[in-house]
C-alpha positions as a Python dict, from the first residue, in 0.01 Angstrom:
ca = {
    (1, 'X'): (0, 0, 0),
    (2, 'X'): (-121, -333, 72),
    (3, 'X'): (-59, -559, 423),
    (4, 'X'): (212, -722, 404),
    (5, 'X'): (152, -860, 815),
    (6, 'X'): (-219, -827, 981),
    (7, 'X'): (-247, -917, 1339),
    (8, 'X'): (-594, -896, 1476),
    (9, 'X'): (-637, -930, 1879),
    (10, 'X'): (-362, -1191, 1868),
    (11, 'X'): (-291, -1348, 2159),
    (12, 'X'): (-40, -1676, 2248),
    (13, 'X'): (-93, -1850, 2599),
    (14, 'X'): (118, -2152, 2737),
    (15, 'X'): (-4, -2299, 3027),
    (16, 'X'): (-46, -1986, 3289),
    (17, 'X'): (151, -1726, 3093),
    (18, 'X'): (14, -1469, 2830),
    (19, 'X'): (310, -1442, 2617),
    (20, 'X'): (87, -1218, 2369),
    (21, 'X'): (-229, -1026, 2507),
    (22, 'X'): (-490, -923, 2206),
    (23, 'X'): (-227, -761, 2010),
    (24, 'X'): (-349, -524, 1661),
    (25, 'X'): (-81, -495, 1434),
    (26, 'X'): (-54, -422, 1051),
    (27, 'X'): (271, -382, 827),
    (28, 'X'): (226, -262, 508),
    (29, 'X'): (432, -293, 177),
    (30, 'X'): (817, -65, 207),
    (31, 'X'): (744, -74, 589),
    (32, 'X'): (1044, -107, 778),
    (33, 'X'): (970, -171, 1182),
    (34, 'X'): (1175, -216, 1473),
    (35, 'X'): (1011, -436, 1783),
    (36, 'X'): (1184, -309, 2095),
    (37, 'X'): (1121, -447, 2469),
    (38, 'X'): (1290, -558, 2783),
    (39, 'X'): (1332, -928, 2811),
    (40, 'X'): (1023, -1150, 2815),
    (41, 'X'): (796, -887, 2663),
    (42, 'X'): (732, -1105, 2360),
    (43, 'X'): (937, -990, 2136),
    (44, 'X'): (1056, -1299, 1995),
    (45, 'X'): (697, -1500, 2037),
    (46, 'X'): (558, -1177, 1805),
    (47, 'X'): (812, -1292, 1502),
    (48, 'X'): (716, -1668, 1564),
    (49, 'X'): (377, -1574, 1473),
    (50, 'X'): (492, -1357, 1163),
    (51, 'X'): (741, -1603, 1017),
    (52, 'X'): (445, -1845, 1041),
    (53, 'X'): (623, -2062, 1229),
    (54, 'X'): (399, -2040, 1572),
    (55, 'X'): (8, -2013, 1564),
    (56, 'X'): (-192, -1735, 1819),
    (57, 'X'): (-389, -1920, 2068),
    (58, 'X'): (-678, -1670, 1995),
    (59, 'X'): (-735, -1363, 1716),
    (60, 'X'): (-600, -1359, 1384),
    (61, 'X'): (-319, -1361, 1192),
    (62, 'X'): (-296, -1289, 836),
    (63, 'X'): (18, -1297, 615),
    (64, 'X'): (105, -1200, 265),
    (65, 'X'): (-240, -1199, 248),
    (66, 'X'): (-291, -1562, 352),
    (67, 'X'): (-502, -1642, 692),
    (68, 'X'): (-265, -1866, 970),
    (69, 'X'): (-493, -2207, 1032),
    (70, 'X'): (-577, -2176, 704),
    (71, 'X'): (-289, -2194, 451),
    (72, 'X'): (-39, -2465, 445),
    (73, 'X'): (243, -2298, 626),
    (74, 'X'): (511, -2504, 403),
    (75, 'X'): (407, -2310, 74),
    (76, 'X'): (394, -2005, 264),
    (77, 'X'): (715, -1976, 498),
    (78, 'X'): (958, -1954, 116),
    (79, 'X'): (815, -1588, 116),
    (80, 'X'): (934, -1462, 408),
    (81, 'X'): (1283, -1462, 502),
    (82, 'X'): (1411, -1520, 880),
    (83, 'X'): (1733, -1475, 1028),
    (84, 'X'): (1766, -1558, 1402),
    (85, 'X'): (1949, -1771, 1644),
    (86, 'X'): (1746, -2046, 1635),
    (87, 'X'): (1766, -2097, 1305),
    (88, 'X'): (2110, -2082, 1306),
    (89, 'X'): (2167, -2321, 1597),
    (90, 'X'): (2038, -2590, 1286),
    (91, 'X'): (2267, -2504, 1090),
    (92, 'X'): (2550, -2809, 1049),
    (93, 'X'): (2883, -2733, 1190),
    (94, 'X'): (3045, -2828, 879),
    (95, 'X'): (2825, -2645, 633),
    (96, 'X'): (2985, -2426, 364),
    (97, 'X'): (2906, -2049, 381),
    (98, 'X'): (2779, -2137, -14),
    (99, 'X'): (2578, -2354, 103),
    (100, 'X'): (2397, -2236, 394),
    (101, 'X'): (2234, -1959, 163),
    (102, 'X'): (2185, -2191, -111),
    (103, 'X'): (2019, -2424, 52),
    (104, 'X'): (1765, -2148, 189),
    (105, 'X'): (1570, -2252, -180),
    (106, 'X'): (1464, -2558, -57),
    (107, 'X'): (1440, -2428, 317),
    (108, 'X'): (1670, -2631, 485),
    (109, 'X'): (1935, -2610, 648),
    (110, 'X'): (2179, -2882, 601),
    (111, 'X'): (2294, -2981, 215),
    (112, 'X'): (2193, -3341, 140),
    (113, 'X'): (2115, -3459, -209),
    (114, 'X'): (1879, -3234, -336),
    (115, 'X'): (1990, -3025, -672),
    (116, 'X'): (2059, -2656, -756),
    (117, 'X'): (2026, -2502, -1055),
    (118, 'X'): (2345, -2305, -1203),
    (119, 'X'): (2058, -1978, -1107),
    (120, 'X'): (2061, -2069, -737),
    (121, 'X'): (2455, -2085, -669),
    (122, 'X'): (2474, -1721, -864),
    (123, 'X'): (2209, -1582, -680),
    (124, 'X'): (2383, -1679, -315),
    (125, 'X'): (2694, -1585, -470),
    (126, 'X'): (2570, -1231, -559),
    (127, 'X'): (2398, -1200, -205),
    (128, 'X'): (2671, -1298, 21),
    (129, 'X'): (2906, -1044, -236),
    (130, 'X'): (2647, -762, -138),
    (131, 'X'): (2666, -831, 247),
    (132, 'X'): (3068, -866, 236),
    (133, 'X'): (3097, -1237, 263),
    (134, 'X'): (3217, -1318, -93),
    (135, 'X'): (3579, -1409, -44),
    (136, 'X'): (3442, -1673, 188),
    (137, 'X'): (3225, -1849, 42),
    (138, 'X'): (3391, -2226, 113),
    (139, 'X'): (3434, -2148, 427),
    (140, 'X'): (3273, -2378, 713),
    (141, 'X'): (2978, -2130, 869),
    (142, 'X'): (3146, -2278, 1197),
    (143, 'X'): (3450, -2136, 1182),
    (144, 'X'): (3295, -1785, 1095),
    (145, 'X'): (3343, -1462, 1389),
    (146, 'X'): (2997, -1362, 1525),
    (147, 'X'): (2970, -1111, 1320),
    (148, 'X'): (3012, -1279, 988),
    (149, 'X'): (2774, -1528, 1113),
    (150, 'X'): (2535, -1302, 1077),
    (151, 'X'): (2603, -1144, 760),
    (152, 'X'): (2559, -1476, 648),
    (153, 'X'): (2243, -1536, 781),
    (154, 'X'): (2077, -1249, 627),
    (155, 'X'): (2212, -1350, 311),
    (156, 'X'): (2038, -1666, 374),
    (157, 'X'): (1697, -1492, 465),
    (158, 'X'): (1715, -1347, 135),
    (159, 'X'): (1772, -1560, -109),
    (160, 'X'): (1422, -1645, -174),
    (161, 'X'): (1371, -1293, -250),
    (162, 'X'): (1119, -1261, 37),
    (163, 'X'): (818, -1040, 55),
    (164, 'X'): (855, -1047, 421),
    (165, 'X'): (1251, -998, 583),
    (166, 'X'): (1237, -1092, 945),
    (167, 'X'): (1531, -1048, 1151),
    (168, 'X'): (1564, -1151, 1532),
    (169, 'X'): (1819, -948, 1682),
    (170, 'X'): (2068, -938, 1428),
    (171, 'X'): (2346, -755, 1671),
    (172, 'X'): (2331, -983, 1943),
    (173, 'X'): (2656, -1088, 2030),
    (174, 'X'): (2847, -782, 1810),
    (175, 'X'): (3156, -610, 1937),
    (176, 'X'): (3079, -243, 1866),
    (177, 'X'): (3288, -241, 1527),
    (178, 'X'): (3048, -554, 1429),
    (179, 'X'): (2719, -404, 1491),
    (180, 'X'): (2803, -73, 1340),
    (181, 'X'): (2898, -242, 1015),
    (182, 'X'): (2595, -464, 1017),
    (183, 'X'): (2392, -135, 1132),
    (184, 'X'): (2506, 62, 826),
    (185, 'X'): (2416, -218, 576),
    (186, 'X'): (2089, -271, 776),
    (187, 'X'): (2035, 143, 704),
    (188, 'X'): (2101, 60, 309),
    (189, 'X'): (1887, -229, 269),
    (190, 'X'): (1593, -10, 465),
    (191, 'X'): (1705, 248, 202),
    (192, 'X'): (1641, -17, -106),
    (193, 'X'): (1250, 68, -276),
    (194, 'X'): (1328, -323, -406),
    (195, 'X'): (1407, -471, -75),
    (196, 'X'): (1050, -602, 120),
    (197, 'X'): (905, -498, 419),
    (198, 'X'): (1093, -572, 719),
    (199, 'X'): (1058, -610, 1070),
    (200, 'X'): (1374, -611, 1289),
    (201, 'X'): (1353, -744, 1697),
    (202, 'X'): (1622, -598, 1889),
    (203, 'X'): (1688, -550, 2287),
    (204, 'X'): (1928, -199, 2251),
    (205, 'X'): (1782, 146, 2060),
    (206, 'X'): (2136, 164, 1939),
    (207, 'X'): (2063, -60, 1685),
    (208, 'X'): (1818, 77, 1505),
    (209, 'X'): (1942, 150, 1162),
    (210, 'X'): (1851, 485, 1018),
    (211, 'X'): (1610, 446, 762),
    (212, 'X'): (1326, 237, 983),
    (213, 'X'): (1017, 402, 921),
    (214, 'X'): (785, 241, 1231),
    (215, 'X'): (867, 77, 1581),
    (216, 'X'): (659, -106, 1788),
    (217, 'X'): (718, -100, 2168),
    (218, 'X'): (637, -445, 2416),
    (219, 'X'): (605, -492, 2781),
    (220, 'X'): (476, -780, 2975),
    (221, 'X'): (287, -912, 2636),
    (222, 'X'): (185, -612, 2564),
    (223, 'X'): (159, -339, 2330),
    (224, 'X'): (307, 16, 2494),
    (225, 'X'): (328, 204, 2184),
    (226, 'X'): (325, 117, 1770),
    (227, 'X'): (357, 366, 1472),
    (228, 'X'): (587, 646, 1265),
    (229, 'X'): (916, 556, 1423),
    (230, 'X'): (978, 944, 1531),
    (231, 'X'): (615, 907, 1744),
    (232, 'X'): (709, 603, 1896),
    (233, 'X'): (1092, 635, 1999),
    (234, 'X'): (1035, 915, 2306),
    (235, 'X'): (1148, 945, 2598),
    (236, 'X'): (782, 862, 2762),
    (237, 'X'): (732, 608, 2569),
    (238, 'X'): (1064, 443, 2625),
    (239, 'X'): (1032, 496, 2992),
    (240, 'X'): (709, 333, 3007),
    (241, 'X'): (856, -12, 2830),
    (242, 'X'): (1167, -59, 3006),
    (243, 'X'): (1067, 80, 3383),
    (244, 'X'): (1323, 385, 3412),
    (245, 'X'): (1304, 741, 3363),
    (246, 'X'): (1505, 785, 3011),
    (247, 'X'): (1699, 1093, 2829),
    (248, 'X'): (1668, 987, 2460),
    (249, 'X'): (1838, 1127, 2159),
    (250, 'X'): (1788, 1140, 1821),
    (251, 'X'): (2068, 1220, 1522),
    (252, 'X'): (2104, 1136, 1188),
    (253, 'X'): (1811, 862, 1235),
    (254, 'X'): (2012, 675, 1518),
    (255, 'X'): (1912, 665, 1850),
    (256, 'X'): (2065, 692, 2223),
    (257, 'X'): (1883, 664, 2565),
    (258, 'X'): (2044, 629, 2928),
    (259, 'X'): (1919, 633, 3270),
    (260, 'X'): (1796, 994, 3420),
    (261, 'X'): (1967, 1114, 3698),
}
C-alpha cells in the first residue's frame, strides 16, 4: 500500500507556542485512524496540515503523493474530503441540503451561478440517500438538528469521491442517540474496501467506530503513541495523554475508559 498522508518532523509554531513539535506520521491506502487528545494537544492543527489547508512551519508534509510548498493547494484540496465545524460555520444559512453537497464539486460553499451537470445532482442525491438525509434534500441546512448537520456534512466531504476523508470531530454536539447512529455508519464506511483512507479527530474514545484500524495519541503538541489501533488504545497509553490513571475497555471494537479509583 502506498501513502496516502506523509508527515516528516512536522512542526507548526505561532508566535511562542509549538502547536506541532517534529511530528512522523504516515497513512497508508484502506487506513482508517482515529487522532485522540485532551484539548489543545493539536489535534485540530494536525488535520489543517492534512487537508492542505495550513502549511508546517518546519519538516515535511507530503499528500496524495504531492509535497505541501510545492503543489498548488487549489488542484489538490478536491481530493480530499473535510468535514468540520469550520467549514460548516461557511456554510449560508439559507443553503439547501442539495446544495451544500453539490456544491462541494466546485469547493464552495455557497451556490452562486456556477453550473452542475445532471451527474453532479445524482451523485449528492445518492450520497445524502446513503447517510439518511434523502427525504430532505430542499431543506435549508439551517434549519437541520445537530445531528443531521452532520450527516450532511460528510455527505458533502464525499462527493468528490476523495482519496483522503478527513473528519474533525464528527460527534461533537450529539445527544447519545445522535452519535450512536452517526457511530454505526462511521463503522460501515470504515468497513467499505471502496471508501479512502480516513482519519477521524475526536475528544471522547466512545466514538471510535469499530472498524478503525490505527489511532494516533497527542499531548501538548506531541506525539504519545501512533499505530495498530489495539497497541495504541491502553490503558497506559491513555493515561499518559489525558493526565489520569484510566480503566479502559474494549468490546466489539468500541471503546470505554473512566477515571481509576
Amino acid at each position: 500500500m502506498s501513502d496516502v498522508l506523509e508527515l516528516a518532523a512536522v512542526s507548526v509554531v505561532r508566535g511562542a507556542k509549538t502547536l506541532l513539535n517534529k511530528v512522523d506520521w504516515q497513512v497508508k491506502e484502506g487506513e482508517r485512524w482515529v487522532i485522540l487528545g485532551p484539548n489543545g494537544a493539536g489535534k485540530t492543527t494536525l488535520l489543517q496540515i492534512a487537508a492542505a489547508r495550513l502549511h508546517p512551519s518546519s519538516g515535511k508534509a507530503s499528500i496524495l503523493d504531492e509535497l505541501l510548498g510545492a503543489v498548488d493547494v487549489f488542484e489538490l484540496r478536491p481530493r480530499i474530503g473535510l468535514s468540520s465545524a469550520a467549514l460548516a460555520n461557511h456554510i449560508p444559512e439559507g443553503e439547501t441540503v442539495l446544495n451544500v453537497v453539490v456544491t462541494a464539486a466546485y469547493g464552495v460553499t455557497g451556490r452562486w451561478r456556477e453550473g452542475y451537470e445532471r451527474a453532479d445532482e445524482r451523485r449528492a442525491f445518492r450520497l445524502l440517500n446513503d447517510w439518511g438525509m434523502g427525504p430532505l434534500l430542499n431543506r435549508k441546512f439551517a434549519s437541520l438538528s445537530e445531528g443531521e448537520r452532520k450527516r450532511v456534512q460528510i455527505a458533502r466531504a464525499l462527493m468528490t469521491d476523495p482519496e483522503l476523508l478527513l473528519l474533525d470531530e464528527p460527534a461533537a454536539g450529539l445527544d447519545l442517540g445522535g452519535r450512536e447512529d452517526l457511530v454505526h455508519r462511521l463503522s460501515e464506511l470504515a468497513r467499505d474496501e471502496s471508501a479512502p483512507a480516513i482519519v477521524l479527530v475526536t475528544h471522547h474514545l466512545e466514538e471510535v467506530p469499530p472498524g478503525f484500524t490505527h489511532a494516533m495519541l497527542l499531548r501538548d503538541a506531541n506525539v504519545v503513541a501512533a499505530g495498530p489501533i489495539t497497541e495504541v488504545l491502553t490503558a497506559e497509553n491513555l493515561g499518559q495523554t489525558f493526565g489520569l490513571e484510566l480503566d479502559v475497555n474494549a468490546s466489539a471494537g468500541r471503546y470505554t475508559a473512566a477515571a481509576r479509583r
